[in-house]
N, C-alpha and C positions, 0 to 999 in steps of 0.2 A: 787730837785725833790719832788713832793706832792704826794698826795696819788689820784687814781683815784677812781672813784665810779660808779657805772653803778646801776641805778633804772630803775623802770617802772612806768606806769600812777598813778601819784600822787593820784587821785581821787579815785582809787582802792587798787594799793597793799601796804598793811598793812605793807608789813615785807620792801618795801623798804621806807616807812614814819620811820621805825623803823632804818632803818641802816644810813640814812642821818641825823635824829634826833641825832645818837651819835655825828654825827661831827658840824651839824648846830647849835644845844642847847648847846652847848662847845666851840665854837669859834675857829674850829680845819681847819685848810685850807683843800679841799679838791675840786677836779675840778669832777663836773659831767657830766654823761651822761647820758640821758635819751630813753629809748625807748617804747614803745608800746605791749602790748599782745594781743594776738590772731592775728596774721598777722607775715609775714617772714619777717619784719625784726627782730622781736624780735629773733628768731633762730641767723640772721645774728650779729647782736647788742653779741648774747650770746658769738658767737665763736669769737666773737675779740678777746675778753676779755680770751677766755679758750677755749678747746677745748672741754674737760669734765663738764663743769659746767650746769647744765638745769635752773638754778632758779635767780633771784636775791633778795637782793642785791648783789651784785661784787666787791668786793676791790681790787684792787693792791695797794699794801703797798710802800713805797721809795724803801726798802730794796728785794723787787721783788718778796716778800710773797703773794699768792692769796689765800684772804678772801670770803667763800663761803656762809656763813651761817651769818644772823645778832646778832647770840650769838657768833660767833668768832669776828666780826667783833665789839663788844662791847668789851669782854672780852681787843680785843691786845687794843683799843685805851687806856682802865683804865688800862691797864699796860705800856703802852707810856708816855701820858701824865697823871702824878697822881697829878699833880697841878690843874689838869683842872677841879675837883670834880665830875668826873663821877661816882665817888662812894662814899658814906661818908666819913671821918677819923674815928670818930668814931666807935668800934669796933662792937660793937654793931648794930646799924643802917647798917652799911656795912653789915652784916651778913644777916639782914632783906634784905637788896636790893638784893643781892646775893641770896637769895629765892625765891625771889617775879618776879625778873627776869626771874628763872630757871621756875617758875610754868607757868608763863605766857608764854612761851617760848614753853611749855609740854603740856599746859591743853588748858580746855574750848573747847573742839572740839565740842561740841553740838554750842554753842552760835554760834561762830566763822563759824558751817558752814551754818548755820540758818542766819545771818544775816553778809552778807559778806561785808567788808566797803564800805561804797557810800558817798563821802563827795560832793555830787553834788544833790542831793533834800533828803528830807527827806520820809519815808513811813507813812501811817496811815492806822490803820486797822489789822497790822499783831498780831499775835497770838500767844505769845511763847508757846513752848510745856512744860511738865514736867521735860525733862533734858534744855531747856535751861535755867528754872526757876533755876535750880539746881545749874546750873552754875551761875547764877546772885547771887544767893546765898552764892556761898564760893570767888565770885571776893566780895560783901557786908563786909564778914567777914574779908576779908585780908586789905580791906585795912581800915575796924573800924580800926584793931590792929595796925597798922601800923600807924595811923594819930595819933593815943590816946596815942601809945606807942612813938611817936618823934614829937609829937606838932604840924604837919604839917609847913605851907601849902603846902607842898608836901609829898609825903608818907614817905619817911626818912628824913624829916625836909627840907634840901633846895632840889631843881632839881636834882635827878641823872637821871644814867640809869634804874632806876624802873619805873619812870613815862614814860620815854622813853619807854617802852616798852609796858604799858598799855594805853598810847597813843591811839593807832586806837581801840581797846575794849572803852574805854568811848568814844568814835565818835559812835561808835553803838548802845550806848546805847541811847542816843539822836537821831540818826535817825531812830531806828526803836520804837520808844517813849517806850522801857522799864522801867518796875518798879521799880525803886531804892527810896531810904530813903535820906531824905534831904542832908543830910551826901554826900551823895553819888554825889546827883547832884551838890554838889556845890565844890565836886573836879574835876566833868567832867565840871561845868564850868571854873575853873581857864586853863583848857587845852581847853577850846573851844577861849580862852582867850590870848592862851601864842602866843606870837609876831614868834614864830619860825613857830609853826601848824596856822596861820592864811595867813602866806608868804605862804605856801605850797599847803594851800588849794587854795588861786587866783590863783596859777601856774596853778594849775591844770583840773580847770576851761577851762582856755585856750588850750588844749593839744590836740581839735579835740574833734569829736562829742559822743555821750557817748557808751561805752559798752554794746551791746546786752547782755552779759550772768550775766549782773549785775540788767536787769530789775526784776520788782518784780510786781503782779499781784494785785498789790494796788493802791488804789488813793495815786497822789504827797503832799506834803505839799514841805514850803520852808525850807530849811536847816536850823537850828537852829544855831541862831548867838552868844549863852550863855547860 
């Protein structure tokens, strides 16, 4: 038995790019399933899986545990599999990811609702306010420290679940052309980059026609390929 996985449109929800990412960027088996929001199957899609659950991502584990949330669903994988480097060895660095996780996880509600992921055109034109400036600000600061403090090219040195999680946050900042410091873009390039989020985004492409509550009152540009 494998682990099953139940997402939503690729092109949209952030949190299941983030729970597929712990299994697809780890080489971890996992059969999914994909369904659709705003429409009843997503209801029906929900209650297969649980009866209680409203959200995805959706895990059922071998062991018959339902994972609800993609910080649970991080957490048990890097306690499963600890060979598979979802988290540093390093004590150090581990601690950083184990932060950076948890903030990304809590924070950013201004950016986050301000510019909701769209991996299917880009915007031109939008405005950030004062707090999402705020927030671009201390995602800038964490991951200076972070790249400076373990050498990069990823924020705790190789791939974990830190980058996993700030994943769909640097998609955003590229599609809705926010101001970051060179620094900054050239970690969201190495993720506009990585072979796992560029499989994810063609999927997603394909999945039927785009989301009404995801349009935005801008001129399009094309999605930024780096």
């Amino acid at each position: 038995m494998t682990y099953e996985l139940l997402i939503a449109d690729k092109s949209y929800s952030s949190w299941s790019l983030r729970g597929w990412l712990c299994f697809a960027a780890f080489g971890i088996p996992v059969n999914v399933t994909s369904t659709r929001m705003y429409c009843d199957d997503f209801a029906r899609d929900l209650a297969a899986f649980s009866d209680t659950a409203r959200t995805v991502p959706l895990v059922k584990a071998p062991d018959g545990a339902l994972l609800t949330d993609s910080l649970a669903i991080a957490w048990a994988l890097a306690e499963a599999f600890p060979d598979k480097g979802l988290l540093p060895a390093d004590p150090g660095a581990r601690g950083d990811a184990l932060s950076l996780v948890a903030e990304m996880h809590s924070g950013f509600s201004a950016l986050r609702a301000a510019c909701p992921m769209n991996l299917r055109t880009g915007w031109t034109g939008f405005e950030p306010s004062a707090a999402v400036l705020a927030d671009i600000g201390r995602v800038e600061a964490l991951w200076a420290r972070a790249l400076g403090a373990h050498g990069g090219p990823w924020l705790c040195g190789a791939y974990s679940l830190a980058d996993v999680f700030f994943a769909p946050l640097a998609t955003r900042l590229v599609t809705y052309g926010l101001p970051v410091s060179e620094r900054a873009r050239a970690y969201v390039s190495r993720h506009l980059a990585h072979p796992r989020l560029v499989e994810w985004r063609k999927a997603g492409l394909d999945e039927g026609p785009d989301q009404p509550a995801y349009e935005m009152d801008l001129p399009r540009r094309e999605f930024p390929q780096s």
